[in-house]
C-alpha positions as CSV (number, residue, x, y, z in Angstrom):
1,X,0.0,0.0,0.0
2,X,1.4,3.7,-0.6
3,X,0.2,6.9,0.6
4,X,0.6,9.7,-1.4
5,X,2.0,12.4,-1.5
6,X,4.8,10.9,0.7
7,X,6.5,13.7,3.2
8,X,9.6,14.3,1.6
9,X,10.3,17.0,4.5
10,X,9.8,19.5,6.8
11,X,8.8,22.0,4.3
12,X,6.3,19.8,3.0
13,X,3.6,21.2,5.0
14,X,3.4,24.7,3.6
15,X,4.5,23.8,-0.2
16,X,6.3,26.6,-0.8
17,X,3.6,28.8,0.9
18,X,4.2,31.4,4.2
19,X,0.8,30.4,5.3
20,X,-1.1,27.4,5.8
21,X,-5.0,26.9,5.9
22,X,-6.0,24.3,8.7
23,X,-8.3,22.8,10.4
24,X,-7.5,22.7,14.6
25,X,-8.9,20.5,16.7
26,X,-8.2,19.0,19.9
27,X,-7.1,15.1,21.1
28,X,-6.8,14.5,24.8
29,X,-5.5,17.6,25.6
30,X,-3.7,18.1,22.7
31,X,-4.3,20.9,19.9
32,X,-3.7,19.0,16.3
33,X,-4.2,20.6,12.8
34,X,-4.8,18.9,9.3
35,X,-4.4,20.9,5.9
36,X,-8.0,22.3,5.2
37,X,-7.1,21.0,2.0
38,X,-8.0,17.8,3.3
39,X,-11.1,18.1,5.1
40,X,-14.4,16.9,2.9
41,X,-17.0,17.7,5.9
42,X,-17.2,17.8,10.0
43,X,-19.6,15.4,10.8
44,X,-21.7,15.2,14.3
45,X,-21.2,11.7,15.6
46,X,-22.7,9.0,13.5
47,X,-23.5,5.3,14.5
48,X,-20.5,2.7,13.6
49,X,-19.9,-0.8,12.5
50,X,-17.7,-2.7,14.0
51,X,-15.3,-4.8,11.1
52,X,-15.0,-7.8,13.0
53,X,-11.2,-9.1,12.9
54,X,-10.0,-5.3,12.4
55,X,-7.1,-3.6,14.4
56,X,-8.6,-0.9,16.7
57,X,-6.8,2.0,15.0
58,X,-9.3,1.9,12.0
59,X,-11.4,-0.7,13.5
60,X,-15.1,0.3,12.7
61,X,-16.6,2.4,9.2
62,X,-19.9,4.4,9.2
63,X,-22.0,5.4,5.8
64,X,-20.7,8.9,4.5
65,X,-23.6,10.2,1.8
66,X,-24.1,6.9,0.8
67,X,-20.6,5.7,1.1
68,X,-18.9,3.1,3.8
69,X,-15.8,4.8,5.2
70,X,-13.1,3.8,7.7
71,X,-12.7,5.3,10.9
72,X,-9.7,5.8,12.8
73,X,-8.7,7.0,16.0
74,X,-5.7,8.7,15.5
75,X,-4.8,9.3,18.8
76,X,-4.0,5.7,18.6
77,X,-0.9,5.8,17.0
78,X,0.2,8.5,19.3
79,X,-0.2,6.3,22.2
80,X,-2.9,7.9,23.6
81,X,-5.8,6.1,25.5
82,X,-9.1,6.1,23.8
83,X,-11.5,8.4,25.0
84,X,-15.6,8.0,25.4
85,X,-17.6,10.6,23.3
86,X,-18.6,13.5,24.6
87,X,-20.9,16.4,23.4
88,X,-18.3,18.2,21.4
89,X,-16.7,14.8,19.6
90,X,-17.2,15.5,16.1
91,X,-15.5,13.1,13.0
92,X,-14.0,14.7,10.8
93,X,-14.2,13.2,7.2
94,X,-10.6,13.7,5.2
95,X,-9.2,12.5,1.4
96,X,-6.4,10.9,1.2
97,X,-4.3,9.1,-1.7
98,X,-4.2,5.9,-1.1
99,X,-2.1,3.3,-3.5
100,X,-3.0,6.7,-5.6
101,X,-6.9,6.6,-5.3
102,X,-8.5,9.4,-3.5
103,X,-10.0,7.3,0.0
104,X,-12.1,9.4,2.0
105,X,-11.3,8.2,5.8
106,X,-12.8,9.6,9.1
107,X,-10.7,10.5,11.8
108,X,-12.5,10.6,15.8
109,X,-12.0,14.0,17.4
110,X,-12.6,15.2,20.8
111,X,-13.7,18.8,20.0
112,X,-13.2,20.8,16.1
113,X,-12.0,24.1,17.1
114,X,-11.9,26.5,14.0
115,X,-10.8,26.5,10.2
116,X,-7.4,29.2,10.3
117,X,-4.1,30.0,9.0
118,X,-0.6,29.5,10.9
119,X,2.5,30.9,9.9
120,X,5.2,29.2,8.5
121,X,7.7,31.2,10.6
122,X,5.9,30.0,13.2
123,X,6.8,26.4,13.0
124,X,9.6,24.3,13.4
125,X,10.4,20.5,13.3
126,X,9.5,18.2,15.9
127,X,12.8,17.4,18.2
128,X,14.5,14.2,17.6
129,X,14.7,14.1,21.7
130,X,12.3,14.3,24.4
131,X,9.4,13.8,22.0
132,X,6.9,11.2,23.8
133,X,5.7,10.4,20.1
134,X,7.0,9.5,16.9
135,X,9.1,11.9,15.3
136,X,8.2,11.3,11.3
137,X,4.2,11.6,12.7
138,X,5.1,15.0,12.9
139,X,5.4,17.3,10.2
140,X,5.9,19.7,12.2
141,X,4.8,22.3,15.3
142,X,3.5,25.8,15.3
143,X,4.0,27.9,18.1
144,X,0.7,29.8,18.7
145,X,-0.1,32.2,22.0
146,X,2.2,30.8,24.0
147,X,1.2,26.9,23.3
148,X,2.0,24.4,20.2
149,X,-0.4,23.2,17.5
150,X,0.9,19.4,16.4
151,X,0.8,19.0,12.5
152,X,0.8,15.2,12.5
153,X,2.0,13.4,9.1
154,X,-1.5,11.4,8.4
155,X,0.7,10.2,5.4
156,X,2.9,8.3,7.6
157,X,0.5,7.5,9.9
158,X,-2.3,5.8,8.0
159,X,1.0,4.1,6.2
160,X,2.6,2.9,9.1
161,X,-1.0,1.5,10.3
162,X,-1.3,-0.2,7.2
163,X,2.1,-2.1,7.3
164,X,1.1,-3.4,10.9
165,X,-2.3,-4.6,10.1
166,X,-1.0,-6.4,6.7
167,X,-3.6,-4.7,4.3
């Protein structure tokens, strides 16, 4: 399976660009942001079906306009526990390339904060040390009022995923 466009590095994020459109939103604590290139729709929670035999990180797919998606919990592959639904929990419905298809996949969210723009200037490559995650999950991190916004690599995340559950 490949994922595509594959992070070739740090400045992948912005493509050439001084600003990046987002969408932020938040993961046990944590304030992540995904390219609102990405991001098809913000859905309220919808009901999901379990795929029997599947590894929890993608482990259950609800009906998308008439579609079956996957839907993963990315906090997963940041070691993160899984968290109950709350109020604010929202899935947010992204496109990816996947073996160079466009897949629409839904990722679980805690709370979907606001679509905005974060400097390039602003950002700078996850440390190699200290980091309690993954390094090349990372694209990067933006320093924003006095706190950081993680860019996580969904590339090499949903790739990484892939390789460990054999599909």
């Amino acid at each position: 399976m490949t994922i595509a466009p594959a992070k070739a590095d740090f400045e992948n994020p912005w493509g050439g660009e001084d600003e990046l459109a987002v969408l932020t939103f938040n993961l046990n604590g944590e304030t992540f942001a995904i390219k609102a290139t990405v991001v098809q729709e913000i859905l309220d929670l919808l009901p999901e079906t379990r795929v029997p035999g599947a590894k929890v990180f993608v482990g259950s797919v609800i009906n998308f306009r008439g579609k079956v998606i996957p839907l993963a919990d990315i906090r997963l592959a940041f070691g993160m526990e899984t968290a109950a639904a709350t109020i604010d929990s929202r899935i947010v419905v992204i496109e990816l390339a996947i073996d160079g298809e466009p897949t629409l996949i839904g990722i679980r969210t805690d709370r979907v904060y606001e679509v905005t723009t974060l400097p390039k200037a602003a950002s700078e490559a996850p440390p190699s040390v200290g980091m309690r995650w993954r390094p090349d999950y990372i694209d990067c991190l933006v320093k924003r009022d006095g706190q950081f916004i993680i860019i996580p690599n969904l590339n090499a995340i949903f790739l990484s995923q892939a390789d460990r559950t054999g599909t």
